[in-house]
C-alpha positions in Angstrom: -16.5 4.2 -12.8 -17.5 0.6 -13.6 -14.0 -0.3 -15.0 -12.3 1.0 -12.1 -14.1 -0.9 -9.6 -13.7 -4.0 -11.1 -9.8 -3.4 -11.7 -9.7 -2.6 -8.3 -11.3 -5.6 -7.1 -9.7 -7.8 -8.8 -6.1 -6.0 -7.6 -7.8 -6.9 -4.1 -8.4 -10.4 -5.2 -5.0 -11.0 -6.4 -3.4 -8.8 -3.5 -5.1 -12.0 -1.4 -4.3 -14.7 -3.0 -0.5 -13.5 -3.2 -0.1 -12.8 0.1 2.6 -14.9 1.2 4.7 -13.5 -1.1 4.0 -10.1 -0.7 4.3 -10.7 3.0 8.0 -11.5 2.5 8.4 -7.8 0.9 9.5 -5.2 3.3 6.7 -2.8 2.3 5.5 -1.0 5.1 9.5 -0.8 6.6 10.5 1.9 4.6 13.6 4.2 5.4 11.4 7.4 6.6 8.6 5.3 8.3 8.6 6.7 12.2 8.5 3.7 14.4 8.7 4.8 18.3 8.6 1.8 20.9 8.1 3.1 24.6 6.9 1.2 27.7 2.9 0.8 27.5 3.3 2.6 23.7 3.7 1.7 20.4 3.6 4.7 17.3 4.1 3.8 13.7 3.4 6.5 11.5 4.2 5.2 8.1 5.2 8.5 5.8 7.5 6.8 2.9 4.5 4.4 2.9 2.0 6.2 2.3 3.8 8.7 -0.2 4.2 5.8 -2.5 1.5 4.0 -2.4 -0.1 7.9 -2.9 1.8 7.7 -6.0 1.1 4.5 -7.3 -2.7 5.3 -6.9 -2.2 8.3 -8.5 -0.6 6.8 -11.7 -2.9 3.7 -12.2 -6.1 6.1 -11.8 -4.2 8.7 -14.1 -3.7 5.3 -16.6 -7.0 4.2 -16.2 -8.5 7.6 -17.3 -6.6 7.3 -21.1 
């Protein structure tokens, strides 16, 4: 448990001090993110998003566990 909060906080760290870069990347803008403008009513519902970063999660935890 110790190792994996300290990985992830330093992913955190770095994730901040790159952040104008990652910025530039169009993460979050995926093809399959639902994005519905209306008048008074904004919905983003961000499903490719959130599938990979489900995976990614899933993989470094499954990694870390070796």
């Amino acid at each position: 448990m110790q190792k994996l909060l300290i990985s992830l906080g330093l992913l955190v760290l770095a994730a901040g001090l790159f952040w104008p870069w990652l910025a530039r990347i169009p993460f979050g803008r995926l093809p399959g993110d639902i994005h519905i403008q209306r008048d008074g009513f904004d919905l983003y519902f961000p499903i490719t998003t959130g599938l990979l970063v489900s995976a990614v999660l899933s993989l470094l935890i499954w990694l870390f566990r070796r």
